[in-house]
C-alpha positions, -999 to 999 in steps of 0.1 A, spaced: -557 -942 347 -564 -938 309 -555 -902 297 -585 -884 286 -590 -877 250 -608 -856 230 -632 -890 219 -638 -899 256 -645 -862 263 -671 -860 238 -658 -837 219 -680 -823 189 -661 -803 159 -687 -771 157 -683 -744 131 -698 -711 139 -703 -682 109 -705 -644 106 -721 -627 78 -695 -596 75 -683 -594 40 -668 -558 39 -646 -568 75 -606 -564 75 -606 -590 106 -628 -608 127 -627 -629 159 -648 -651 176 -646 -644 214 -671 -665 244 -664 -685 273 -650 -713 254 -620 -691 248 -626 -665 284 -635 -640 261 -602 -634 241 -605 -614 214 -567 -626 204 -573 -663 206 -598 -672 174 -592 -655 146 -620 -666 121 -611 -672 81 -628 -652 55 -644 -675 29 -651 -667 -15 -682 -656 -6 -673 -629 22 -689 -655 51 -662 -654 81 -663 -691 95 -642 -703 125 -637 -742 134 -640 -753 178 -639 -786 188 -660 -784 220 -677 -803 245 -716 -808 247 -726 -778 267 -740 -738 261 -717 -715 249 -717 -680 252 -700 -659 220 -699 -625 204 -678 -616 172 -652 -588 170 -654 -572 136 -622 -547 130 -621 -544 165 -657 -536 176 -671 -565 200 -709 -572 185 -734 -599 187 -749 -594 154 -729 -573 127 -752 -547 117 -777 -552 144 -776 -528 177 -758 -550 204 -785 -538 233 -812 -557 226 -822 -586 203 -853 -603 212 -838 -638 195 -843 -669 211 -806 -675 206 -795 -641 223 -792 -634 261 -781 -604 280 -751 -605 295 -736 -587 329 -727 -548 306 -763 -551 296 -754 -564 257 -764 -596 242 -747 -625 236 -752 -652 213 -755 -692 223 -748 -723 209 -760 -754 222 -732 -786 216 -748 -817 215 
């Protein structure tokens, strides 16, 4: 049997990006990672944009951002309710955000 690789997985490289330009630290946190907020740390660009780099499989993905330690979906935006089409509530009653990997 043929060990699996990333190519016969299908996997896609996906970069996901947070608008928080006065942040000391953020993380990207979702079920791609079970929701650690130690596990990917995202990288401040010149223009204040936080961007992190996943290679994933073709699926949903659920994610939030940690921004200097507060867990949000949006930064600036309450976390209770967002009426986006790329938002759903989760199970404490926030929103998450999703990504569809094609």
């Amino acid at each position: 049997m043929k060990p699996q690789t990333q190519e016969s997985l299908g996997v896609k490289p996906v970069e996901i990006k947070c608008e928080a330009p006065d942040a000391e630290i953020v993380m990207l946190v979702g079920d791609f990672n079970d929701w650690n907020p130690d596990a990917t740390p995202m990288k401040k660009d010149a223009s204040g944009r936080w961007i992190a780099r996943l290679e994933l499989v073709p699926g949903q993905y659920e994610y939030k951002f940690v921004i200097d330690g507060c867990w949000c979906c949006e930064p600036g935006e309450p976390d209770a309710w967002c009426s986006r089409p790329d938002r759903v509530r989760n199970s404490h009653g926030t929103m998450n955000r999703v990504i569809s990997v094609k």
